[in-house]
C-alpha positions in Angstrom: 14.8 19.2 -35.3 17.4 21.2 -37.2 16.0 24.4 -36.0 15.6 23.5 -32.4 19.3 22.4 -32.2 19.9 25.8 -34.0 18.0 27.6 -30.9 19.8 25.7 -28.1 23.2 26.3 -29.4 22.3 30.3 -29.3 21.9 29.7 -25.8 24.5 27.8 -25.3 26.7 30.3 -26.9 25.1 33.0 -24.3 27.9 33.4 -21.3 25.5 35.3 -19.1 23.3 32.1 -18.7 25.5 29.9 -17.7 27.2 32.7 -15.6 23.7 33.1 -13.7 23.4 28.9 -13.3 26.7 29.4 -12.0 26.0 31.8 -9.3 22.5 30.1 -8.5 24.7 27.1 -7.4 27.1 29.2 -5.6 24.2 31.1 -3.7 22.4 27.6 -2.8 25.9 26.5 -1.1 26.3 29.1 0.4 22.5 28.6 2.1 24.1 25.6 3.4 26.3 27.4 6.1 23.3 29.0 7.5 22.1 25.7 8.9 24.9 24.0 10.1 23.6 23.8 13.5 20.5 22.1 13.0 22.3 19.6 10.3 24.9 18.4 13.0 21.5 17.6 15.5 19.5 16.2 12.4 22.6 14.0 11.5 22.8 12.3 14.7 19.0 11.9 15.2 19.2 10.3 11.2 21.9 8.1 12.5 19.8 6.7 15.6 17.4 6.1 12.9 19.8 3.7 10.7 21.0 1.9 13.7 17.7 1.8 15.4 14.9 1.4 12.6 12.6 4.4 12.0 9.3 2.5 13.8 9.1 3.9 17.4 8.7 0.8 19.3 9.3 -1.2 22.9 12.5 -2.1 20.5 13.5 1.1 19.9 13.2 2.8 23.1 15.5 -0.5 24.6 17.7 0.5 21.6 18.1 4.1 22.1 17.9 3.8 26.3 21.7 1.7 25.7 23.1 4.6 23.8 25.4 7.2 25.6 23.1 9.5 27.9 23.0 13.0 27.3 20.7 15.7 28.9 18.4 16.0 25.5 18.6 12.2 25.0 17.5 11.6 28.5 14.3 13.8 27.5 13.8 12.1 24.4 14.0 8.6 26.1 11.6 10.2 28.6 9.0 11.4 25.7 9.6 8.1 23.6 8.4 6.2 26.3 5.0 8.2 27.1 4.7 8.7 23.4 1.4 7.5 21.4 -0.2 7.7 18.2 -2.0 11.3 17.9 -3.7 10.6 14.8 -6.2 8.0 16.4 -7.8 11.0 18.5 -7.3 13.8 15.8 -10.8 15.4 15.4 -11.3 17.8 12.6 -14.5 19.3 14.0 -12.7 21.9 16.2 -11.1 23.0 13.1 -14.0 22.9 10.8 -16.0 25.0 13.0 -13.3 27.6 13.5 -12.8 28.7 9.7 -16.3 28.1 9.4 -16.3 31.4 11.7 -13.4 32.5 10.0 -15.0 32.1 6.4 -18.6 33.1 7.2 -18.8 35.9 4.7 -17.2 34.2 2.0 -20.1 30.6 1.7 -18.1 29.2 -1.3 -15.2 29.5 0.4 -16.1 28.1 3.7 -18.1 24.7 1.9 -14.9 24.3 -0.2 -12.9 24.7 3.1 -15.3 22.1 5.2 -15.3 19.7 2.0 -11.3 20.0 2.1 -11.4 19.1 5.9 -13.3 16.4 5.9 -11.5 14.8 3.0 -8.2 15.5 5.6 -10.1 13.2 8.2 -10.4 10.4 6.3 -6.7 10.7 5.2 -5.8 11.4 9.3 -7.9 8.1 9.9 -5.7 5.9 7.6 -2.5 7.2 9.0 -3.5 6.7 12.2 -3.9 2.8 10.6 -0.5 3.0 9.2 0.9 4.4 12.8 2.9 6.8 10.6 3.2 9.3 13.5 5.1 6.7 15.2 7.8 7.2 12.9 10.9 8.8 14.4 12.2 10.5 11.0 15.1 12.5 13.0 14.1 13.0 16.2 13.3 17.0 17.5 15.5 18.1 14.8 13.1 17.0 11.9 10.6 19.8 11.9 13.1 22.6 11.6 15.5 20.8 8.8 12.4 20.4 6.7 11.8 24.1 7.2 15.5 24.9 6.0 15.1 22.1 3.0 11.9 23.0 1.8 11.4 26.7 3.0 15.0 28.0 2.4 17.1 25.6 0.4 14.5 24.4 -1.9 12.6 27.8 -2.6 15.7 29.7 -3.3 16.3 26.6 -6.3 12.5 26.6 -7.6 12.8 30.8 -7.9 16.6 30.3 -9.8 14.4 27.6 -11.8 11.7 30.3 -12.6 14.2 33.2 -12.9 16.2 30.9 -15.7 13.3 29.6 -17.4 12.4 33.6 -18.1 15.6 34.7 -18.8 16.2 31.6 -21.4 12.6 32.6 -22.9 13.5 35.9 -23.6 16.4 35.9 -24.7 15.3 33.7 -27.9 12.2 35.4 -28.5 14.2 38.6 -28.2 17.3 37.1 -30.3 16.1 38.2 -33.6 15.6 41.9 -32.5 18.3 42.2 -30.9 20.5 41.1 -34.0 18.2 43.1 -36.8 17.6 39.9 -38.4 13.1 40.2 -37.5 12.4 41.4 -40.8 14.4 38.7 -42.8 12.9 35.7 -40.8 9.8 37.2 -40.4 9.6 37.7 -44.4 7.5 34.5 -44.6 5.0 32.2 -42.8 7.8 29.5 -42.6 10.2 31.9 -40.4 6.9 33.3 -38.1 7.2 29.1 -37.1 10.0 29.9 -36.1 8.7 31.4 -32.9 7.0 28.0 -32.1 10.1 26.4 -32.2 11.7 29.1 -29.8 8.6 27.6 -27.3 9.6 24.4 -27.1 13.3 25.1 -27.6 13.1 27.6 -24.5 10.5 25.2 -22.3 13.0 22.0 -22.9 16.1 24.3 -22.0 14.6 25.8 -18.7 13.6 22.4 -18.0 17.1 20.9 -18.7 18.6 23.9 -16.3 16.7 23.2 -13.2 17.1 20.0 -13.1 21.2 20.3 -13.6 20.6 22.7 -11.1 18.8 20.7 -8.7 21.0 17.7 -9.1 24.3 19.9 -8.3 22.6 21.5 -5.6 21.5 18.1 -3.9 24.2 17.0 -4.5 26.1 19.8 -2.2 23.0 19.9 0.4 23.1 15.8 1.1 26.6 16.0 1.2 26.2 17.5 4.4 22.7 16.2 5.6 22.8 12.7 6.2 19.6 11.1 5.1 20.6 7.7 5.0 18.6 7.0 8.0 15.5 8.7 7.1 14.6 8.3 3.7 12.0 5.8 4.4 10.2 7.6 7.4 6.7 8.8 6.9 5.9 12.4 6.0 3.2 12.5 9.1 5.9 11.5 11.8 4.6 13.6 14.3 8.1 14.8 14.8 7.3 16.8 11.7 5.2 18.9 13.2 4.5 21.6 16.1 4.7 19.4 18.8 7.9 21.2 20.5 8.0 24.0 22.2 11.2 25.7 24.1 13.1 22.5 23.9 10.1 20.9 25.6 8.0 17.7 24.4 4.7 18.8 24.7 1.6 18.2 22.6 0.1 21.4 23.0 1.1 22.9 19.6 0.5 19.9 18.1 -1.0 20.1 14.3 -0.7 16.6 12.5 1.3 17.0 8.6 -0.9 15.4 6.3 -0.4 14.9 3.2 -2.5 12.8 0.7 -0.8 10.3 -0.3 1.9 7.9 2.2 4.8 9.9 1.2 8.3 9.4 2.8 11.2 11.6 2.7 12.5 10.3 -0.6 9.2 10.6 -2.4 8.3 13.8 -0.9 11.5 15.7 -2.3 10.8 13.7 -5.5 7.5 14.8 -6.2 8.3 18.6 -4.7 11.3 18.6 -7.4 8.6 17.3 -9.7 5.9 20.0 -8.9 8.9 22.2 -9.5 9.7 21.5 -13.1 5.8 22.1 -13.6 6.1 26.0 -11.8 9.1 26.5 -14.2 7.8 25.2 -16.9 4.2 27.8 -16.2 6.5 30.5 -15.7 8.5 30.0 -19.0 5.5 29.4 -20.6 3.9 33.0 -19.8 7.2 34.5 -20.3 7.0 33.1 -23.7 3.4 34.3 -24.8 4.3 37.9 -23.2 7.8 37.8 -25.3 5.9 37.0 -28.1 3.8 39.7 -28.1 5.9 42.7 -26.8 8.7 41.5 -28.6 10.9 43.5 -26.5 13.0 41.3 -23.4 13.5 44.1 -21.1 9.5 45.5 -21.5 8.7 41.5 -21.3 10.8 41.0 -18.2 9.6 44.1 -16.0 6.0 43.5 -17.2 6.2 40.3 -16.0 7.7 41.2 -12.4 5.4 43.7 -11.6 2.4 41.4 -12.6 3.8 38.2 -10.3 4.8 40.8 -7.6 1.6 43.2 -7.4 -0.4 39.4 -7.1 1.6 38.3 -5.0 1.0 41.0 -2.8 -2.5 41.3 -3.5 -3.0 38.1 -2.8 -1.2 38.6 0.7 -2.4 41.5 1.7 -6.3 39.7 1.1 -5.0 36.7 3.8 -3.8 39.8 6.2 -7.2 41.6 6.0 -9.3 38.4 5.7 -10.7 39.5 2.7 -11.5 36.2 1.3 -13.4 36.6 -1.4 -10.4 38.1 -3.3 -7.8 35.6 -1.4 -9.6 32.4 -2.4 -9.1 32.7 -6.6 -6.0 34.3 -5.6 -4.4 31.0 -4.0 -4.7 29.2 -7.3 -2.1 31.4 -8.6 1.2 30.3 -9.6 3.0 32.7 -7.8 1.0 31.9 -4.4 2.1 28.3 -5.1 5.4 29.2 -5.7 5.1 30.9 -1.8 3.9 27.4 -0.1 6.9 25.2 -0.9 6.9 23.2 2.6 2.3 22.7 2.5 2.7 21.2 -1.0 0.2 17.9 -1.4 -1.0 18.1 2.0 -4.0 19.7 4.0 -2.5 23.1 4.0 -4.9 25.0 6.2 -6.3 28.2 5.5 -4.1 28.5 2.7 -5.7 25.5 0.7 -9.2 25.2 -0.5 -9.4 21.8 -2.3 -7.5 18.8 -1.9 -4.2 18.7 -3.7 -4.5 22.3 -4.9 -0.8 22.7 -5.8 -1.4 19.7 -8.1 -4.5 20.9 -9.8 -3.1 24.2 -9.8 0.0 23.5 -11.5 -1.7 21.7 -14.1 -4.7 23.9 -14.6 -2.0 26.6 -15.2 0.0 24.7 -17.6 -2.6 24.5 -20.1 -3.7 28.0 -19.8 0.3 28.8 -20.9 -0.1 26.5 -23.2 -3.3 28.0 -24.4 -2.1 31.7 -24.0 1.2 31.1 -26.2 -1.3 29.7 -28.9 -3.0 32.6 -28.7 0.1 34.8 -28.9 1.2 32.9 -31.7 -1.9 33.4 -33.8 -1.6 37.3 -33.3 1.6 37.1 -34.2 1.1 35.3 -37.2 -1.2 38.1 -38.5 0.0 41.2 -37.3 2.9 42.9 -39.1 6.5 42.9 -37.6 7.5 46.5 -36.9 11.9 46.6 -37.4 
């Protein structure tokens, strides 16, 4: 314990970390001004939820058709009161037979695909139960500020997560270079654990930071996004989805949201910031092993870039040329989670190949970290440090 307090108070004695956190926070306010627009539409719509209930009903239509009339709420009242449940005629068929088409030269793909598909089915058949499409979550407005919290706001916090969790790893795994102390600590078995300690010193600290992070930059973002009326409403409203087009309420864009489990809007964020923590954690964890090894930051850090970016684009360049055989292993990547914030635990599309992937992804990757810096710290062990 001595020697892990003695690795967190070199970073806490580091300014350019806290520096960084500082401008991460700064950055994720400033993301805020970009969506002010849709947060003054989303805040009313959350506030006919509070006074209303979130269950679109014969109730709530009375309720909302006694509020003051505007042009939009007019067509709103007008789609409330034609609106039903699309869930009880969702068919996966259509779909299954369209990237069977898609998939045809890739057979493991496409039965992992149908599999996935049918499994969404039975999920769509017990929210059609629940009648969570009848929820009004926050009226049009929902499906775009979900886009700005989970593919803008929430993204930019997850890669500041990742970016700290490597920078914090480095820097101790680097620390004794840097100072020309490697040869004294390194003098004995007992200072080689040393660089076990760093692990769990650095995994705990990047940890620590994205959640501080993430708290202060709720914080800011609810500040200004009421969700007091929405925090309940299903994930599958059906005013989370497609189902507007040109300001018009129409079903013919219409693609259900379904996750797999009943999530509403408070446990949604909670398990997203959850799955976050995991993708930091992965990332530090690599960052770790390659530190170990290279014992170098800088080499560490731009071997590690060009490794996420060059599979990153890899991997996007195989769903552009519907190359699938490559793009399938590719998708259970960290960093092609890390590019589906907003599809996290639900169906997912083309995109997803098994049920809860992110999950079993994020997992399956944490133990092969966990495994690789094993690894790194068995070479290290044996090989001889070079000053």
């Amino acid at each position: 314990m001595t020697l892990l307090k003695y690795e967190w108070r070199k970073l806490a004695g580091t300014p350019a970390l806290w520096a960084f956190l500082a401008l991460c926070f700064l950055f994720n306010c400033f993301l805020l001004f970009a969506s002010l627009w849709t947060c003054r539409t989303f805040n009313e719509g959350s506030a006919i939820a509070a006074q209303l209930g979130q269950r679109v009903d014969a109730d709530f239509v009375e309720g909302l058709a006694q509020l003051p009339q505007t042009e939009e709420h007019l067509k709103l009242l007008d789609f409330l009161r034609k609106m039903d449940n699309p869930l009880e005629h969702y068919d996966s068929s259509t779909q299954r037979q369209m990237y069977g088409r898609l998939l045809q030269d890739a057979p493991l793909a496409a039965s992992l695909m149908d599999w996935k598909l049918r499994q969404a089915a039975r999920r769509a058949e017990h929210l059609a139960e629940t009648g969570s499409a009848l929820d009004f979550f926050a009226g049009p407005a929902t499906e775009e500020a979900n886009g700005i919290l989970y593919r803008l706001f929430f993204k930019a916090l997850l890669t500041e997560g990742i970016l700290l969790g490597v920078l914090v790893m480095l820097s101790l795994t680097d620390h004794e270079r840097v100072h020309r102390t490697t040869a004294a600590v390194c003098s004995s078995l007992v200072g080689r654990r040393l660089w076990r300690i760093k692990t769990l010193a650095g995994v705990a600290a990047a940890l620590a930071l994205y959640l501080i992070l993430a708290a202060a930059s709720f914080a800011a973002y609810f500040a200004l996004w009421d969700y007091s009326g929405v925090w309940g409403a299903s994930m599958a409203s059906q005013f989370n989805t497609g189902i507007f087009h040109e300001s018009k309420f129409s079903y013919d864009t219409y693609r259900p949201f379904l996750p797999w489990a009943d999530f509403t809007a408070g446990s949604y964020l909670l398990a997203t910031t959850a799955l976050g923590a995991g993708l930091v954690a992965v990332f530090t964890l690599l960052a770790a092993a390659c530190g170990t090894l290279v014992r170098n930051a800088y080499a560490s850090a731009v071997g590690l870039a060009v490794l996420t970016a060059g599979s990153w684009g890899i991997w996007y360049a195989s769903y552009l040329r519907g190359c699938w055989a490559v793009f399938v292993p590719l998708s259970f990547l960290p960093v092609s989670l890390w590019d589906q914030t907003l599809g996290w635990f639900t169906e997912g599309g083309i995109l997803y190949f098994i049920p809860w992937q992110e999950t079993v992804t994020a997992v399956v990757w944490l133990l092969l970290g966990g495994g690789g810096m094993h690894l790194a710290l068995k070479r290290f062990n044996r090989k001889d440090v070079e000053v």
